[in-house]
C-alpha positions in Angstrom: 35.2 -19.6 5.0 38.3 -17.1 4.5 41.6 -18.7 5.7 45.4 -16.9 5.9 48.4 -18.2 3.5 51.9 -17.0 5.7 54.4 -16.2 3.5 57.9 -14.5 4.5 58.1 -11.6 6.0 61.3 -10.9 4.2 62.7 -7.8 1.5 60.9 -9.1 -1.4 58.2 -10.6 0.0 54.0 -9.5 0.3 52.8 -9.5 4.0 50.5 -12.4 4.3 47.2 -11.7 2.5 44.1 -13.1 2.2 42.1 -15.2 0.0 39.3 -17.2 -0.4 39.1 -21.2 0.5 40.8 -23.2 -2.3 42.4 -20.3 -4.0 46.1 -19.9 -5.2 48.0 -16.6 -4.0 49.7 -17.2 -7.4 49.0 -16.6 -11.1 46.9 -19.7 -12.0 48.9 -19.6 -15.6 52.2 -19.6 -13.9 54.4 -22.3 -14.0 55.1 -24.7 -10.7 58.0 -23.6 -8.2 61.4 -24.5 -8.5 63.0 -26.7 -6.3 66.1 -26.6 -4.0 68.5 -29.7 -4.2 66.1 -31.1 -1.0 63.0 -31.1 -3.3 61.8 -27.8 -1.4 59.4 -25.2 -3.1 61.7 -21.8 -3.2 59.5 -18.7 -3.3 60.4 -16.2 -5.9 63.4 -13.7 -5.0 64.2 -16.5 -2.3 67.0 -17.7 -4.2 68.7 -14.5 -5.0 67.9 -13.5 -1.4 69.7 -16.2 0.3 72.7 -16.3 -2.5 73.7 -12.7 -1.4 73.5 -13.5 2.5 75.6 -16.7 2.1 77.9 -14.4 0.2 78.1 -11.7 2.7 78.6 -14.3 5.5 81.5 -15.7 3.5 82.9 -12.5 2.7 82.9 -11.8 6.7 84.4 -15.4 7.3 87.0 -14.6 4.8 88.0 -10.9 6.0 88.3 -12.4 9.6 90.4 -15.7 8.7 93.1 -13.2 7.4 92.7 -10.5 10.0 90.8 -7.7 8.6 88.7 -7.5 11.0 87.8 -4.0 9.9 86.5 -5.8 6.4 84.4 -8.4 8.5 82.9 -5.4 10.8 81.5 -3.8 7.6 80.4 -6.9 5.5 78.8 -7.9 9.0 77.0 -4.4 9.3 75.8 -5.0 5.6 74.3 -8.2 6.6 72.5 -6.7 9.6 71.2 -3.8 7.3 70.2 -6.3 4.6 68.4 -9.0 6.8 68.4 -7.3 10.5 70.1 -9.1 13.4 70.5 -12.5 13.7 72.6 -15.5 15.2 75.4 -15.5 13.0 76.0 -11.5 13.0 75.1 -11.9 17.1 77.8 -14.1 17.5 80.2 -11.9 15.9 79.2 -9.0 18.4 82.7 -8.7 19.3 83.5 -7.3 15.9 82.3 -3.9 17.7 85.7 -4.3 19.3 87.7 -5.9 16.8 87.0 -4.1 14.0 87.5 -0.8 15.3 91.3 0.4 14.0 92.8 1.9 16.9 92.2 -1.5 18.4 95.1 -2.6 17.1 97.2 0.3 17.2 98.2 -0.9 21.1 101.0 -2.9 22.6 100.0 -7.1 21.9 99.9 -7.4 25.5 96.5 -5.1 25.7 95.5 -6.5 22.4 95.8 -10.5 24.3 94.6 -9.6 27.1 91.9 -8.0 25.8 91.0 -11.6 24.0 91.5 -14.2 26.3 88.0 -13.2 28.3 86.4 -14.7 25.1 88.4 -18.0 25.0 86.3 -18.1 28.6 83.0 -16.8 26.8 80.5 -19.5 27.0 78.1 -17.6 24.8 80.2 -17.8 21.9 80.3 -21.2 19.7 83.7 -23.0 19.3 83.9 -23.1 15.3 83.2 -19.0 15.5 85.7 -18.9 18.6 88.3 -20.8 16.8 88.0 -18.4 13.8 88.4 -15.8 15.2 91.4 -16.6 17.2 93.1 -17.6 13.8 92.0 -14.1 12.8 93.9 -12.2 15.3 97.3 -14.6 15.2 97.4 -14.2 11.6 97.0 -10.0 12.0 99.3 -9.7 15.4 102.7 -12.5 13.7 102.5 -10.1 10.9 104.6 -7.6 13.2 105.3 -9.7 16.2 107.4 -12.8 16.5 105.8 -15.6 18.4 108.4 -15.2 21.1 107.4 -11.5 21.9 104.2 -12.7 22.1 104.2 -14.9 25.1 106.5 -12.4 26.7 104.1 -9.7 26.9 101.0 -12.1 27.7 102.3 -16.2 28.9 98.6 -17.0 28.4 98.1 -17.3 25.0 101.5 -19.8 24.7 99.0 -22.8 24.3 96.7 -21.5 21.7 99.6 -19.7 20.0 101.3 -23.3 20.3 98.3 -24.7 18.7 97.6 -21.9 15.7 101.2 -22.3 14.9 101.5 -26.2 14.6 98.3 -26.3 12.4 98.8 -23.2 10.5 102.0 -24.0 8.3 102.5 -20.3 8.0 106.5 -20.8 8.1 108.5 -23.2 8.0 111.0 -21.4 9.9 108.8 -20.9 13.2 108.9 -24.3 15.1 105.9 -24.1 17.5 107.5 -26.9 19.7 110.7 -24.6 20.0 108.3 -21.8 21.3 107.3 -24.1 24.2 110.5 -25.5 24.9 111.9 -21.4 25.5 108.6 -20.6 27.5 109.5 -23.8 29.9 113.4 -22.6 30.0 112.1 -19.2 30.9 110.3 -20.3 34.2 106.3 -20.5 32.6 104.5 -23.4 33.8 101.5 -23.9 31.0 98.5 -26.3 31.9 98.5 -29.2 30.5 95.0 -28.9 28.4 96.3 -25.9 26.7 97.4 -27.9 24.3 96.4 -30.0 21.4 99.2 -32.2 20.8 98.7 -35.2 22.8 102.8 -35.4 22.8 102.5 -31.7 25.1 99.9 -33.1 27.3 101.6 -35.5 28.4 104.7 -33.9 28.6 103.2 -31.3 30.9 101.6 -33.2 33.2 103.9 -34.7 34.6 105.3 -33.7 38.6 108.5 -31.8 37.3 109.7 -28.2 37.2 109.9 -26.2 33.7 113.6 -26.9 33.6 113.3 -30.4 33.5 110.5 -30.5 31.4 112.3 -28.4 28.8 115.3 -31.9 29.1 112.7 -34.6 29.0 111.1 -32.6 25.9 114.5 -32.9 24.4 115.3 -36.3 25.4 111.6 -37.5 23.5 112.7 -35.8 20.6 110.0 -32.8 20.9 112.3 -30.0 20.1 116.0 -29.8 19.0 118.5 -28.3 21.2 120.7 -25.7 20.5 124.6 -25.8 20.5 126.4 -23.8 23.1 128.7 -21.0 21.9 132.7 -20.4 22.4 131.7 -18.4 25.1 129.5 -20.5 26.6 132.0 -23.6 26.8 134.9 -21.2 27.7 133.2 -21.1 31.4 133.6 -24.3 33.8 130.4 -25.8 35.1 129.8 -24.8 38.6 129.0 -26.9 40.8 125.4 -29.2 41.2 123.0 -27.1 43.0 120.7 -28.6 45.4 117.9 -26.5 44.2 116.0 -29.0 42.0 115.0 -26.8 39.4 118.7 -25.5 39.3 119.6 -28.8 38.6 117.0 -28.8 35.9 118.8 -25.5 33.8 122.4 -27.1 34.2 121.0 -30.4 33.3 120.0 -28.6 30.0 123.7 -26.4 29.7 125.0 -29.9 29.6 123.0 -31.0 26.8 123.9 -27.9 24.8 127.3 -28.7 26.0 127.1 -32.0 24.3 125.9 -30.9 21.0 128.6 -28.3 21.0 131.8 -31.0 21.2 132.9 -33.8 19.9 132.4 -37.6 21.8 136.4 -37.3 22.9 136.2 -33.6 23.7 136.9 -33.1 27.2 134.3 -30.2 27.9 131.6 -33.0 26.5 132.6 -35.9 28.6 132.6 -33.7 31.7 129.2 -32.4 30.1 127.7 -36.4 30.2 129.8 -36.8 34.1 127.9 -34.4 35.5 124.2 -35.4 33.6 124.5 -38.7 35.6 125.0 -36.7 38.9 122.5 -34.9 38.0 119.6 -37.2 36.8 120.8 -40.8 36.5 117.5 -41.8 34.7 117.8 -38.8 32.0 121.3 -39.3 31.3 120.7 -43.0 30.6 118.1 -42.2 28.2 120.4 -39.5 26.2 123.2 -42.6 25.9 120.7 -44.5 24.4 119.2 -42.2 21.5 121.0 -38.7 21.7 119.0 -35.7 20.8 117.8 -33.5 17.6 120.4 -30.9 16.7 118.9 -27.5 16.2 
């Protein structure tokens, strides 16, 4: 009887071959197989074979973690040439985009907007997804303050939010800062945009931006910035009726408070017109202040 021993079909390998019942397709004089750490057989060439795509996958991770995406196209490709398609380098199909250099020679609006169809991409898995996104925050903050960012593309405020508060890349940007000038500005983020439980529960609750941006205060989330001279120089006007007015002048007060002393008359009409304003809130600020920023 004449039976089939399957080897491989890899570079380095023999096509399956055939041999006689009971016979070795090995040099009968030849030493047993190595063994992996598992206790598994490893073919010869297997080793090296494997060593240099683990290396080449690396070298891709790498390249994309510090957004050289142009370096992970080509160490991708390599793979692909070396071994032919497979799940990893299909996962990192949108290095066809990426990697290409004129991709990042537009505005970071084009460039975000551009991305955010893959945080929505099913097909992609959420470790790649994640590394990739660090990829392209790391490339895009090396021109672009965080700021300018959410100005050309509000979107991307959570997951910047996120990157920023995990990445420690400086000490200077304060990622809760960055969401406290996005509420101030009028943006509403969604709640689970966000991976700091503190911001999830922040946003979710039943109040305009303006207000948010006090009660982030007042819990501590964020300093607040002084007023200026010129700032202080002009009277309060007086309490809108539009809530979320009474949200931004609820905030000039705090700033107003920072700015002066506790017997400085600008302050003390500051802290008057907080209680008008939000009786609750003001309350909570005589009890434990605010950060400075």
């Amino acid at each position: 009887m004449t039976i089939f021993t399957q080897q491989p079909c890899l570079p380095g390998f023999d096509r399956p071959v055939m041999v006689g019942a009971g016979q070795a397709n090995r040099d009968p004089n030849a030493g047993p197989l190595a063994t992996d750490d598992a206790g598994v057989p490893v073919l010869p060439g297997q080793l090296a074979l494997f060593t240099a795509e683990r290396e080449l996958l690396g070298l891709m991770y790498a390249a994309i973690g510090r957004g050289r995406f142009d370096e992970a196209l080509g160490h991708r490709d390599a793979l692909v040439t070396r071994e032919g398609p497979s799940k990893d380098t299909r996962e990192f199909a949108v290095l066809d985009r990426f990697g290409v250099p004129t991709f990042w020679t537009r505005s970071p609006g084009e460039i975000l907007r551009d991305w955010l169809p893959l945080e929505r991409d099913s097909n992609v898995s959420v470790v790649v997804l994640a590394l990739l996104r660090d990829g392209l925050f790391v490339r895009l903050l090396e021109t672009h303050e965080p700021a300018a960012l959410v100005r050309d593309e509000p979107a991307v405020l959570g997951p910047l939010v996120n990157f920023l508060s995990t990445a420690g890349i400086d000490a200077d940007l304060d990622p809760a800062a960055l969401l406290r000038d996005a509420l101030l500005a009028g943006h509403t983020p969604a709640p689970n945009d966000f991976d700091d439980p503190a911001f999830v529960d922040l946003l979710a609750e039943n109040r305009g931006p303006g207000w948010l941006a006090c009660v982030g205060a007042l819990r501590r989330l964020w300093p607040v910035p002084s007023a200026g001279a010129p700032e202080l120089a002009v009277p309060l006007p007086p309490v809108p009726d539009d809530d979320e007015e009474r949200g931004r002048q609820f905030w000039t007060c705090l700033r107003r408070t920072i700015a002066c002393g506790r017997e400085d008359p600008i302050g003390a009409e500051a802290r008057k017109r907080m209680k008008q304003l939000e009786a609750d809130l003001h309350a909570q600020f005589m009890r434990q202040g605010l950060r400075r920023e």
